[in-house]
C-alpha positions as CSV (number, residue, x, y, z in Angstrom):
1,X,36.8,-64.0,-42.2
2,X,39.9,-61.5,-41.1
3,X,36.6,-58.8,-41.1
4,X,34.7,-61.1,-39.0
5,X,38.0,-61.8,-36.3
6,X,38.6,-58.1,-36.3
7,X,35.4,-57.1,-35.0
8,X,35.4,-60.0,-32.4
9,X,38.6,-58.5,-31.3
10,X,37.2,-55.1,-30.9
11,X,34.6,-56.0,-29.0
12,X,36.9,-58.1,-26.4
13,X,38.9,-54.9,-26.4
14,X,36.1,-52.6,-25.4
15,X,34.5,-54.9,-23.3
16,X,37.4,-55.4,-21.6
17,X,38.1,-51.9,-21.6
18,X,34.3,-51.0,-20.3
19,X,35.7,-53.5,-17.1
20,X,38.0,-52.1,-16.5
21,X,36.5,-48.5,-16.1
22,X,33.6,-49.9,-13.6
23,X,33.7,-47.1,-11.0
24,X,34.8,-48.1,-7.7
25,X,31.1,-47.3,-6.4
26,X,29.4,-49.9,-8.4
27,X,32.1,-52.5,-7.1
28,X,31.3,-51.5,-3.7
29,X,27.6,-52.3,-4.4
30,X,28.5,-55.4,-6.1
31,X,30.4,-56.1,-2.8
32,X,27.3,-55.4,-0.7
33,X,25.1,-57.5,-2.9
34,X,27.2,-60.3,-1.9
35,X,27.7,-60.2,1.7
36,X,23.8,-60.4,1.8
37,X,24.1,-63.8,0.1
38,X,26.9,-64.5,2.4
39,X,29.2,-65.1,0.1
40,X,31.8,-63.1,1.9
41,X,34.8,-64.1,0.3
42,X,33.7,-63.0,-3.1
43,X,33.1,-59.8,-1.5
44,X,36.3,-59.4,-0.4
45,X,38.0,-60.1,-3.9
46,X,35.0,-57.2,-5.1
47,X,36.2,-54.6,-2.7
48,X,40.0,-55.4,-3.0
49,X,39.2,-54.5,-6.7
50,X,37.4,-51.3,-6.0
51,X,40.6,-50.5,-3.4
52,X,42.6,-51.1,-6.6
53,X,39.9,-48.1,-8.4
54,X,39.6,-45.6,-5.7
55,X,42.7,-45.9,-3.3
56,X,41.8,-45.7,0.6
57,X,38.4,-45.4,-0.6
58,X,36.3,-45.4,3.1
59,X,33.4,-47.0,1.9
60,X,35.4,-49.8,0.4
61,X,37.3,-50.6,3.6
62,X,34.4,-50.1,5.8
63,X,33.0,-53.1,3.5
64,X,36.0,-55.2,4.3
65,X,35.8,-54.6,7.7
66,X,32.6,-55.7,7.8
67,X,33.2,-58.7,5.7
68,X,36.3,-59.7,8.0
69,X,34.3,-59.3,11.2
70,X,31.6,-61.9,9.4
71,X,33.8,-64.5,9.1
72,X,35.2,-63.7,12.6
73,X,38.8,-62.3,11.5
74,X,38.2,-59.3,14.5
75,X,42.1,-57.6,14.6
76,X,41.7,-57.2,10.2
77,X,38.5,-56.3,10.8
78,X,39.2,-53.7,12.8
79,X,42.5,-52.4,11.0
80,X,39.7,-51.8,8.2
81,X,37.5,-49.6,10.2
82,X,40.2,-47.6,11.8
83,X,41.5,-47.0,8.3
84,X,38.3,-46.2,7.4
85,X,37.9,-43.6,9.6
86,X,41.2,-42.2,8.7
87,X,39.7,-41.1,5.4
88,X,36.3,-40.5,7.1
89,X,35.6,-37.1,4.6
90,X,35.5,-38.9,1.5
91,X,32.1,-41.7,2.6
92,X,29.6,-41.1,-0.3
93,X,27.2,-40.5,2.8
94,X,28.6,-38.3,5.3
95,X,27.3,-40.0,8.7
96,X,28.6,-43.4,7.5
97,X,31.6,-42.6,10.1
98,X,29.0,-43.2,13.1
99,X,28.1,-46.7,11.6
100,X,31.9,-47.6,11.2
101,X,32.6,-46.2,15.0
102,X,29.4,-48.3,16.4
103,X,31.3,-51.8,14.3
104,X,34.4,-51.0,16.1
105,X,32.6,-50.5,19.6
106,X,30.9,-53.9,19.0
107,X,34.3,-55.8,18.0
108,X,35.4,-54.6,21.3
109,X,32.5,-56.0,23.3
110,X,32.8,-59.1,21.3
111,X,36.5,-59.5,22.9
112,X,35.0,-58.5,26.1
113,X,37.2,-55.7,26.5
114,X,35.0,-53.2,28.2
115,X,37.2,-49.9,28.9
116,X,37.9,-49.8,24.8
117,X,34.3,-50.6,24.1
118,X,32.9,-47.7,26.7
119,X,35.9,-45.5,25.1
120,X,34.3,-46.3,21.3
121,X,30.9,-45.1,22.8
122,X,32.3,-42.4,24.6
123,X,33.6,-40.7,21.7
124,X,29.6,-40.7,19.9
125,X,28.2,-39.4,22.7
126,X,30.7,-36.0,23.2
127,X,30.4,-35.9,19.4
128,X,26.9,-34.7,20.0
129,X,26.7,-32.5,23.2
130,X,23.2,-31.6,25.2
131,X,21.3,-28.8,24.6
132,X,21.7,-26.2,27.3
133,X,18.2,-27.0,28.5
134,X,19.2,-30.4,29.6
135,X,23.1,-29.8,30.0
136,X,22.1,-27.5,32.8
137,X,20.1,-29.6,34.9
138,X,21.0,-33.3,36.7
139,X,18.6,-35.4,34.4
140,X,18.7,-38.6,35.9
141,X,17.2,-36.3,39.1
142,X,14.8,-34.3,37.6
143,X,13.1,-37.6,36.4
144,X,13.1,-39.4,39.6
145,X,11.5,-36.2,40.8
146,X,9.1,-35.2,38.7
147,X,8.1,-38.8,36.7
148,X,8.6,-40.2,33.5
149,X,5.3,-38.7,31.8
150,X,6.1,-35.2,33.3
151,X,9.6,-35.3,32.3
152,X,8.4,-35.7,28.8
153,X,6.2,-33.0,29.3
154,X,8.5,-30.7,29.9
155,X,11.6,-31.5,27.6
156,X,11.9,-32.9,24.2
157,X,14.9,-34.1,22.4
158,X,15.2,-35.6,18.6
159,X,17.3,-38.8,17.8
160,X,20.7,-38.2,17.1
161,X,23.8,-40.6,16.1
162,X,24.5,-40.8,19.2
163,X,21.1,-42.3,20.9
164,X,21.8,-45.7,20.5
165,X,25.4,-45.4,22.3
166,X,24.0,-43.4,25.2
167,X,21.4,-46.7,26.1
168,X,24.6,-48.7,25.1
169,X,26.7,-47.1,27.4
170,X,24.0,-47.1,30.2
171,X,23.8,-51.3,30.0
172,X,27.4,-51.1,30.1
173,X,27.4,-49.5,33.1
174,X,24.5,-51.4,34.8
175,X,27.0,-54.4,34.3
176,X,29.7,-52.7,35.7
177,X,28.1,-51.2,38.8
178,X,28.7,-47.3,38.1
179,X,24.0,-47.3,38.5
180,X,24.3,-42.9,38.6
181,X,26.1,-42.8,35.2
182,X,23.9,-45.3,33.8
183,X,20.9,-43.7,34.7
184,X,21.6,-40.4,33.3
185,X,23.0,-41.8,29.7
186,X,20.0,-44.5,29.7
187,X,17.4,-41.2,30.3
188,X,18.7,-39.2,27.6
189,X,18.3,-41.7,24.9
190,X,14.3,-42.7,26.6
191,X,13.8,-39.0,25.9
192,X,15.1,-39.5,22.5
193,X,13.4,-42.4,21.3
194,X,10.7,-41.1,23.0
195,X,10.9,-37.9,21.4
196,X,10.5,-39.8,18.3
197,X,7.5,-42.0,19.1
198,X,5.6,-39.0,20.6
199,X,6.5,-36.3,17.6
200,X,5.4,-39.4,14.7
201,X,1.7,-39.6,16.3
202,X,1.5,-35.6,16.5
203,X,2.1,-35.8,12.8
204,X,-0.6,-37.9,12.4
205,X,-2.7,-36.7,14.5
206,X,-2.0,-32.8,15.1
207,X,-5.0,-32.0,17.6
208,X,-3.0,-35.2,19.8
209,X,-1.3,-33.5,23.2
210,X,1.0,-36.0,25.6
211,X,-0.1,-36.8,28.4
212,X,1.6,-40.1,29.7
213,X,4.0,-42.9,28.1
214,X,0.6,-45.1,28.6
215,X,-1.6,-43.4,26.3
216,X,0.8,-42.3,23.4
217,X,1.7,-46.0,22.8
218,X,-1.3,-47.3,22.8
219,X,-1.9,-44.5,19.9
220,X,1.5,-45.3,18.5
221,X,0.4,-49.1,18.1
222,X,-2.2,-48.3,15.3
223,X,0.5,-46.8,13.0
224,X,2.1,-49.3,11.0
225,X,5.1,-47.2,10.7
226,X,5.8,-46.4,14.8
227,X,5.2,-50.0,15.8
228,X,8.0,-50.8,12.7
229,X,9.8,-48.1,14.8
230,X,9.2,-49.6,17.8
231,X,10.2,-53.0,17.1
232,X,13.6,-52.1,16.0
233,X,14.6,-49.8,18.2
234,X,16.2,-50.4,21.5
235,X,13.6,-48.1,23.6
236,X,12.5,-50.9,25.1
237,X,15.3,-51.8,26.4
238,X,16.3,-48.9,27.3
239,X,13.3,-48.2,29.5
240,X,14.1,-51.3,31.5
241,X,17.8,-50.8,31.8
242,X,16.5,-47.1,32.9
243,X,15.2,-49.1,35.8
244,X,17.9,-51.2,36.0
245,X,20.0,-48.3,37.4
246,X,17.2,-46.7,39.8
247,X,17.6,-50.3,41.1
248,X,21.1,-50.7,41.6
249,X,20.9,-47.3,43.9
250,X,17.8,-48.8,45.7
251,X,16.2,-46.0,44.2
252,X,12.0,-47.1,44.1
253,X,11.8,-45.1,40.4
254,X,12.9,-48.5,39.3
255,X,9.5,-49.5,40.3
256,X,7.5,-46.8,38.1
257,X,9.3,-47.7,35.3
258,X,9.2,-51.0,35.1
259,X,5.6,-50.9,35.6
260,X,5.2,-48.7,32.6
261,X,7.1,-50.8,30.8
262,X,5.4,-54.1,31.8
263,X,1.8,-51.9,30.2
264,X,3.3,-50.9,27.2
265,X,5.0,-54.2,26.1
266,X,3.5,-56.5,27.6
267,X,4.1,-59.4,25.5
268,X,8.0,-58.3,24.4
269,X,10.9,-59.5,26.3
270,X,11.4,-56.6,27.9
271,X,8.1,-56.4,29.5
272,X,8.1,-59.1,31.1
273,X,11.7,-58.9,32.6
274,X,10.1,-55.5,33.6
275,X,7.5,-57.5,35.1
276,X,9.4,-60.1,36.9
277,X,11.2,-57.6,38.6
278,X,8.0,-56.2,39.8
279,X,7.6,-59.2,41.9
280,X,11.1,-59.4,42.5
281,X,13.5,-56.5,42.1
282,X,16.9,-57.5,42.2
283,X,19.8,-55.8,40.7
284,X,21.1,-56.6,37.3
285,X,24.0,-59.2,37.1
286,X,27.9,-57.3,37.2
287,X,29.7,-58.2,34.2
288,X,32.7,-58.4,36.3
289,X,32.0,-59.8,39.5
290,X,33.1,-58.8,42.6
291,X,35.3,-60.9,44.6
């Protein structure tokens, strides 16, 4: 019997001892586990504990910000995120910082206050400075001038952390009425996501050459992977937001490009905005109106 209650006790004891040495990672991804079932506040109590494993630990308090932001507690949210950035060079995965930088930049649009939320983008976008190619020219010019498909003719640029905040900042400032800004961030990050859809068919077709926006998506479309691609990224929008700020300088580009845009999605909800303001261009609402 005392046999018996001594080897109960040893395995409590090592069980208890095998808890307590659960690394701090595999609390994380307990963590994450849950906040896809949305049980949030069990996630919370996970992380705390994996805090209480690896102190400051950035991927822990990146979780907790993201946890507080789900249940709408925005100011601990972002205390989270700004301490996780503090400890930014310990993430398991190196470019998780952009991720925590884009969660800030949306708390801040959530409040509605814009000049933090175009400061949050801001910072991704001089993280990840032009090539000289397209530093030295005015880009937002040089497509007006020479058209979308020739632009992407001559100049090519891959994705970066950073794309998704440039087409960010250019709806921003569509809404805010600074249109020559907007266009140039707004045509660096079509030439990105272009870049992307135009280099993925190349690779699966290698005898394929560009010739317009047109024909490459209409290629594009019988990948399974690009149209994936295309669904969930914001080139779309983009393109018509592009437009947007031709438009808001009574610029006629706006024109092209929303009639590309109309052809290449015309059954998305970017299409055919693109194609109601075909028959009747108007500039994009102000976020702040004028008085």
């Amino acid at each position: 019997m005392i046999r018996r209650y001594v080897g109960v006790v040893i395995l409590f004891l090592l069980a208890g001892a095998a808890f307590a040495a659960s690394p701090a990672w595999l609390e994380i991804a307990r963590a994450e586990r849950l906040m896809g079932q949305g049980e949030f506040g069990s996630a919370i109590r996970t992380l705390r504990i994996a805090l209480e494993l690896s102190p400051d630990d950035p991927d822990a308090l990146y979780g907790l910000g993201r946890a507080y932001r789900a249940v709408g507690d925005l100011e601990i949210a972002e205390d989270y995120f700004r301490r996780a950035l503090e400890h930014q060079g310990r993430f398991e995965i190196g470019d998780t910082h952009l991720l925590v930088r884009y969660e800030l930049a949306a708390l801040h649009r959530i409040r509605r206050d814009f000049a933090r939320y175009e400061q949050e983008l801001l910072r991704l976008v001089d993280d990840d400075p032009l090539p000289d190619e397209l530093a030295g020219i005015t880009v937002q010019r040089t497509l007006a001038e020479r058209g979308l498909d020739r632009f992407l003719v001559l100049y090519r640029l891959p994705e970066s952390g950073a794309t998704a905040a440039r087409g960010m900042v250019a709806e921003l400032f569509v809404g805010l009425g600074r249109y020559y800004g907007a266009s140039g961030h707004a045509a660096v990050a079509v030439l990105q996501s272009m870049t992307t859809v135009i280099d993925a068919v190349i690779r699966r077709d290698p005898t394929y050459e560009f010739s317009t926006v047109v024909d490459v998506m209409e290629r594009a479309r019988r990948y399974p992977q690009i149209r994936e691609y295309l669904e969930e990224s914001r080139l779309f929008r983009d393109l018509y937001y592009l437009g947007a700020a031709y438009w808001g300088e009574r610029d006629r580009t706006a024109l092209d490009l929303w009639r590309v845009l109309a052809q290449i999605d015309p059954l998305g909800a970017w299409g055919e905005r693109a194609a109601r303001q075909l028959v009747d261009p108007r500039p994009e609402p102000l976020l702040v109106p004028t008085r």
